[in-house]
C-alpha positions in Angstrom: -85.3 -49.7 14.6 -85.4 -53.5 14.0 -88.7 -54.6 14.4 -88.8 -57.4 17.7 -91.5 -59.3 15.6 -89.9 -62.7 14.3 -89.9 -63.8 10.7 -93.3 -66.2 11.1 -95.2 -64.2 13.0 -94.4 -61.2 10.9 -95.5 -63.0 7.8 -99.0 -64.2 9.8 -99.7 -61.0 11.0 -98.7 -59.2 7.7 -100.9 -61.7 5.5 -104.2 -61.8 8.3 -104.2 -57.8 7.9 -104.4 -58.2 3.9 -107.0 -60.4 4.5 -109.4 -58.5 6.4 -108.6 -55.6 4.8 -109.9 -57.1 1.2 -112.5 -58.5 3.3 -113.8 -55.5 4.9 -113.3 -53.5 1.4 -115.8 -56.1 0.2 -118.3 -55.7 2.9 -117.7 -52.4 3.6 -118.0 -51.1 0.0 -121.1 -53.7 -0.5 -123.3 -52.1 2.2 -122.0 -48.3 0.5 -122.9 -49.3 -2.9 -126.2 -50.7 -2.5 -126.9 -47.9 0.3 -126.3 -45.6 -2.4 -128.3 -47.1 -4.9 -131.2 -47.7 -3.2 -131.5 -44.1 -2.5 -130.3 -42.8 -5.4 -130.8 -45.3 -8.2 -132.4 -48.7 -7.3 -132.5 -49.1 -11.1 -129.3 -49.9 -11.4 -129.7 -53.0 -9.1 -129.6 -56.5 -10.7 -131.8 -58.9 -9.4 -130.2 -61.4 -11.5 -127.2 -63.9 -12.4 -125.9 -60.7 -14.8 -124.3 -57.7 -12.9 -125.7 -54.3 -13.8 -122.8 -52.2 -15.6 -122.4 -49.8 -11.7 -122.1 -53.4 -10.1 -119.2 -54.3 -12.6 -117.6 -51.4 -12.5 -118.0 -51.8 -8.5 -116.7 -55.2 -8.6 -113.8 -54.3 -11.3 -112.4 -51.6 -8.7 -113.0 -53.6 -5.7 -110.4 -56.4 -7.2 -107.8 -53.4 -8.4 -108.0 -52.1 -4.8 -107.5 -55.3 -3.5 -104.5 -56.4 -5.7 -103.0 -52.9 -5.1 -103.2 -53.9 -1.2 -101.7 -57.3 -2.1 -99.2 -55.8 -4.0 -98.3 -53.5 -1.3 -97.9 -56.0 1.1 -96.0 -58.1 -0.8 -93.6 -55.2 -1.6 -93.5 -54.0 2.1 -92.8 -57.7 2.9 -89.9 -58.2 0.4 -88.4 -55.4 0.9 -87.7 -56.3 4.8 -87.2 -59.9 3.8 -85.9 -60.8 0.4 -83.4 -57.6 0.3 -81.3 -58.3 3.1 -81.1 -62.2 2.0 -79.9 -60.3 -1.4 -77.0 -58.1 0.7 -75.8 -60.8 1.9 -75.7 -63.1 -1.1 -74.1 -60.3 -2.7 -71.0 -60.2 0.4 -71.0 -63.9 0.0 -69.5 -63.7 -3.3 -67.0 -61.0 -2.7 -65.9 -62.9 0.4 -65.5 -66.4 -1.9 -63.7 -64.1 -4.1 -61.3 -62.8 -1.5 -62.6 -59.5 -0.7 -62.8 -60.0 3.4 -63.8 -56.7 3.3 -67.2 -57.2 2.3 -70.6 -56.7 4.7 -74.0 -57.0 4.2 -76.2 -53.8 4.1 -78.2 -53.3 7.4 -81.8 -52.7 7.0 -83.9 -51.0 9.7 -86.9 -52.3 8.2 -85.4 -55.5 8.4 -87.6 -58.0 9.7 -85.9 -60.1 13.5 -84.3 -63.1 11.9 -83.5 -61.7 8.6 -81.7 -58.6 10.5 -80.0 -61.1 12.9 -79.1 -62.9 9.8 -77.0 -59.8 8.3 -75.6 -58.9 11.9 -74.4 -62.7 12.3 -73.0 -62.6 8.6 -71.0 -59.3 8.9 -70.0 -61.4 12.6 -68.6 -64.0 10.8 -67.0 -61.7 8.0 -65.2 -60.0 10.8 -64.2 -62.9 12.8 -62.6 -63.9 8.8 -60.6 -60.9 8.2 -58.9 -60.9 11.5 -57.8 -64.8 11.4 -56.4 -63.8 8.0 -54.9 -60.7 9.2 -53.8 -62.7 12.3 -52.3 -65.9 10.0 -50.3 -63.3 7.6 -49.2 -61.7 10.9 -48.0 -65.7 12.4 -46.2 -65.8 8.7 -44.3 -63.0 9.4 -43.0 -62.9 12.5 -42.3 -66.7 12.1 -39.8 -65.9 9.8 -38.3 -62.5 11.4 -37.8 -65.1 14.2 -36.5 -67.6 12.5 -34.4 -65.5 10.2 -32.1 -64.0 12.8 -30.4 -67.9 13.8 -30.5 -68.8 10.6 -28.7 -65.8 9.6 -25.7 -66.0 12.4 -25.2 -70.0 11.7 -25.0 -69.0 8.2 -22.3 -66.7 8.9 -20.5 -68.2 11.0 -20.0 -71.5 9.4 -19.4 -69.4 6.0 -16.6 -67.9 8.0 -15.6 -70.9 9.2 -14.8 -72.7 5.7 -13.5 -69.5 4.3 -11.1 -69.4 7.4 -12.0 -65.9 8.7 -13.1 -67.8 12.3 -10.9 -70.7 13.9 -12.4 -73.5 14.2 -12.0 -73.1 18.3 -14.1 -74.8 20.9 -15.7 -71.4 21.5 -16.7 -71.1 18.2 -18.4 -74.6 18.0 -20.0 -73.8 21.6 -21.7 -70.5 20.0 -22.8 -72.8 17.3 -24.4 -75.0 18.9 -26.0 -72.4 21.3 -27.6 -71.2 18.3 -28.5 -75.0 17.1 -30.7 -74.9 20.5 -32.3 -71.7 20.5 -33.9 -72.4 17.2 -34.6 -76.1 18.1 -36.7 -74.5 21.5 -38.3 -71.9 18.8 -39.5 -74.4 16.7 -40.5 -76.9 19.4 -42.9 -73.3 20.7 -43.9 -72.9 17.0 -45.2 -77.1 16.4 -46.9 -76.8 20.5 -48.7 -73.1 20.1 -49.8 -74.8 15.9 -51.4 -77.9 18.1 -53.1 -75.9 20.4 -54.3 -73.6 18.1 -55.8 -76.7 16.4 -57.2 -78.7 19.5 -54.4 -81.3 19.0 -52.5 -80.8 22.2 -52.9 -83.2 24.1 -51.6 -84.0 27.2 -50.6 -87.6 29.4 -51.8 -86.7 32.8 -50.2 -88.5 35.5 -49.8 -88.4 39.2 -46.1 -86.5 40.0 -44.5 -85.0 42.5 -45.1 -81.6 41.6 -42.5 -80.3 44.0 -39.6 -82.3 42.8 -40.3 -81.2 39.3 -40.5 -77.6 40.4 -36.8 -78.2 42.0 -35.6 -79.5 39.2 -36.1 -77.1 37.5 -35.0 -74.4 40.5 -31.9 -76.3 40.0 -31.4 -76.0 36.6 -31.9 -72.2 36.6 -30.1 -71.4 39.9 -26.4 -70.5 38.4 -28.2 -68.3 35.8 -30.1 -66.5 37.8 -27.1 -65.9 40.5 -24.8 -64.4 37.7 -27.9 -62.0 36.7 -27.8 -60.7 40.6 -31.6 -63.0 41.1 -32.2 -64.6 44.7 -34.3 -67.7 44.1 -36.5 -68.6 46.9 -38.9 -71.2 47.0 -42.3 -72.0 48.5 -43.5 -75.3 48.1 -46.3 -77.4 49.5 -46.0 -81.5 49.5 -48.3 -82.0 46.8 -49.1 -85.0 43.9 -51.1 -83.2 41.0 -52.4 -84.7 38.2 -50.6 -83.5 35.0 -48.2 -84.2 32.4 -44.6 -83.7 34.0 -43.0 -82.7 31.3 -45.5 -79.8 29.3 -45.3 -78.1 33.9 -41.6 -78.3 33.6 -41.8 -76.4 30.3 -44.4 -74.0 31.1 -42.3 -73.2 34.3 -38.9 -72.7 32.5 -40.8 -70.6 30.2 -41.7 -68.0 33.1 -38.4 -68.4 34.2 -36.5 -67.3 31.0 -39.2 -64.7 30.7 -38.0 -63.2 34.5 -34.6 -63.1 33.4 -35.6 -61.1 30.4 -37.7 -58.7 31.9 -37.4 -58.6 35.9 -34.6 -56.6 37.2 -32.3 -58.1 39.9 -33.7 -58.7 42.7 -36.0 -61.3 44.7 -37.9 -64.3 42.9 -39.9 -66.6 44.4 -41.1 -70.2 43.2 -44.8 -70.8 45.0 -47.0 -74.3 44.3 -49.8 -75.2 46.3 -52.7 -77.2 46.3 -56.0 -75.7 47.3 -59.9 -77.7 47.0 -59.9 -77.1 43.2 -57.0 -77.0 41.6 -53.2 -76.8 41.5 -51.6 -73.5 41.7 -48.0 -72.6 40.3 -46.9 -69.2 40.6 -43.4 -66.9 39.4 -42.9 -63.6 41.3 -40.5 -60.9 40.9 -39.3 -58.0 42.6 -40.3 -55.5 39.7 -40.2 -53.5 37.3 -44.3 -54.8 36.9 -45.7 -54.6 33.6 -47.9 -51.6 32.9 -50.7 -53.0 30.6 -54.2 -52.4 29.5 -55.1 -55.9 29.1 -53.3 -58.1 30.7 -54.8 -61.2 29.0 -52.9 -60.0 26.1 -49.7 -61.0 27.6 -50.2 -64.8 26.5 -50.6 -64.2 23.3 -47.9 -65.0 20.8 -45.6 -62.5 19.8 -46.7 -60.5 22.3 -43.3 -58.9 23.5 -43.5 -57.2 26.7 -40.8 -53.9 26.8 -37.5 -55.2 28.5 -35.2 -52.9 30.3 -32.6 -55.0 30.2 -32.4 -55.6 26.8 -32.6 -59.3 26.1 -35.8 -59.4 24.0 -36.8 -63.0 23.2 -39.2 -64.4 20.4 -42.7 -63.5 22.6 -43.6 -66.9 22.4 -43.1 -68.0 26.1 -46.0 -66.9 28.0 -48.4 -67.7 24.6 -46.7 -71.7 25.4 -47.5 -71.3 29.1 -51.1 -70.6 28.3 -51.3 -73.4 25.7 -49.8 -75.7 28.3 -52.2 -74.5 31.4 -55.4 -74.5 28.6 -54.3 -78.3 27.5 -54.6 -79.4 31.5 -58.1 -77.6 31.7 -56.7 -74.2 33.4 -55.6 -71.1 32.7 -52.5 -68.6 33.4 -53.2 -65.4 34.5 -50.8 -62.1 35.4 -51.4 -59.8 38.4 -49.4 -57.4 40.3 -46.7 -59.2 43.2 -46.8 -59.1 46.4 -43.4 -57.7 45.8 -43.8 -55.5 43.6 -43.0 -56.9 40.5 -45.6 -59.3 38.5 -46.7 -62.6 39.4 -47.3 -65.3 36.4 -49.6 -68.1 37.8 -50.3 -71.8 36.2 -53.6 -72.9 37.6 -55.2 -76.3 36.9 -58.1 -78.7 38.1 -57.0 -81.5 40.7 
């Protein structure tokens, strides 16, 4: 077990015990010799500047006592200071070499700042191996997501100048429907890369946060009629402070993610105002979302299963959080009132 003694006061109480212990073995051994010699031999007692040869012998093993003491507190000493300094020195240069793998050796004779030394190292280590793990994981799904447009509009216009496709309005219309899902994919890519690197930031004005909610109710209305949706919405006269344009995003983003995942049914549009902050909220009718963690669900690629079989890029609810985290809040998932889930945008006033 890690001793609870810090790194100073260990050495002050290691070095102090030396001390008096070569002290007392002076002392101590002083009184036993001459005890024993007065008894015994007073002969052999020097009453001069010249030590008698039983007094330098005395004196010779007194001093190979007392460096073996030293010695064994310096070893004791090291060995709980110097060797896990050494561990991770040693980790240090497999991590600049690339090996992320690499942790320092735990000691349980480590001394308290030395052993929270290691455990902060092998931290750190961890914390390395997972963003790297993490980044090759960003690299690859960025391009299975970008792959699949890129792949169709390469086909298609291929056809198109080989004349296997006419060049019809439909065609072009399918084309460009393409042209805007990867422009919206690469728009989520450049706003989750500035959040990620504290670089989002955000205009905060005073809007009509009810007009923007409607516009965008609006927008979505014949899209979610053909899917069977009802839209109904609950709105509160309210002015927030925010950045009009990053709410209108965050709320088409729960939008497209209820037409991807919610089955027909009743969806509800809530924004209201209470002492602390601004509250935005998207409710369905069901299926829910059976999760272990539900603050998983906002991070990227994080594709929830969808029953009706549009899966999209998993980047949607990761842009909501950015967008809620830029304006000081958060978004959150819990179980609806209807049965369904309930995705809420909540920021300061």
């Amino acid at each position: 077990m890690t001793t609870a003694y810090g790194l100073r006061r260990q050495l002050v109480i290691s070095l102090a015990l030396m001390a008096i212990s070569i002290a007392l073995l002076f002392l101590l051994g002083s009184y036993a010799l001459y005890a024993l010699l007065m008894n015994y031999s007073p002969s052999s007692i020097s009453y001069d500047a010249m030590p008698s040869p039983i007094e330098a012998m005395w004196m010779l093993g007194t001093l190979l006592a007392a460096l073996v003491l030293a010695v064994g507190t310096a070893v004791k000493l090291s060995r709980r200071i110097v060797a896990p300094l050494n561990s991770v020195a040693r980790s240090l240069r497999h991590i600049a070499e690339g090996d992320l793998s690499a942790r320092a050796a735990t000691d349980e004779h480590a001394v308290g700042e030395t052993a929270q030394l290691v455990k902060d190292f092998n931290g750190m280590a961890e914390r390395l191996q997972h963003m790297a793990q993490e980044r090759a994981f960003w690299n690859a799904a960025i391009a299975h997501e970008l792959r699949t447009p890129v792949t169709i509009l390469r086909g298609r216009l291929q056809g198109l100048t080989e004349g296997v496709f006419e060049p019809t309005p439909a065609q072009f219309q399918g084309l460009l429907k393409n042209v805007e899902g990867l422009a919206r994919l690469i728009e989520d890519l450049r706003l989750l890369g500035l959040s990620d690197s504290g670089h989002l930031d955000v205009r905060l004005e005073l809007a009509d946060l009810c007009a923007e909610v409607c516009a965008v109710a609006q927008a979505f209305e014949q899209r979610f009629q053909a899917a069977g949706f009802t839209l109904a919405l609950e709105l509160e006269p309210l002015e927030a402070l925010c950045e009009p344009v990053r709410i209108r995003q965050a709320l088409m983003a729960l939008l497209e993610n209820t037409l991807r995942h919610a089955t027909p049914g009743h969806v509800v549009i809530r924004a209201w105002q209470d002492g602390h902050a601004c509250h935005l909220l998207v409710e369905d009718s069901g299926p829910g979302i059976v999760e272990a963690d539900p603050g998983r669900l906002f991070e990227a690629f994080q594709r929830g299963d969808s029953s009706r079989g549009r899966p999209g890029s998993g980047l949607g609810l990761a842009v909501v959080q950015a967008i809620a985290q830029a304006h000081g809040g958060q978004a959150t998932w819990s179980p609806s009132r209807l049965g369904g889930s309930a995705f809420q945008l909540a920021w300061p006033i």
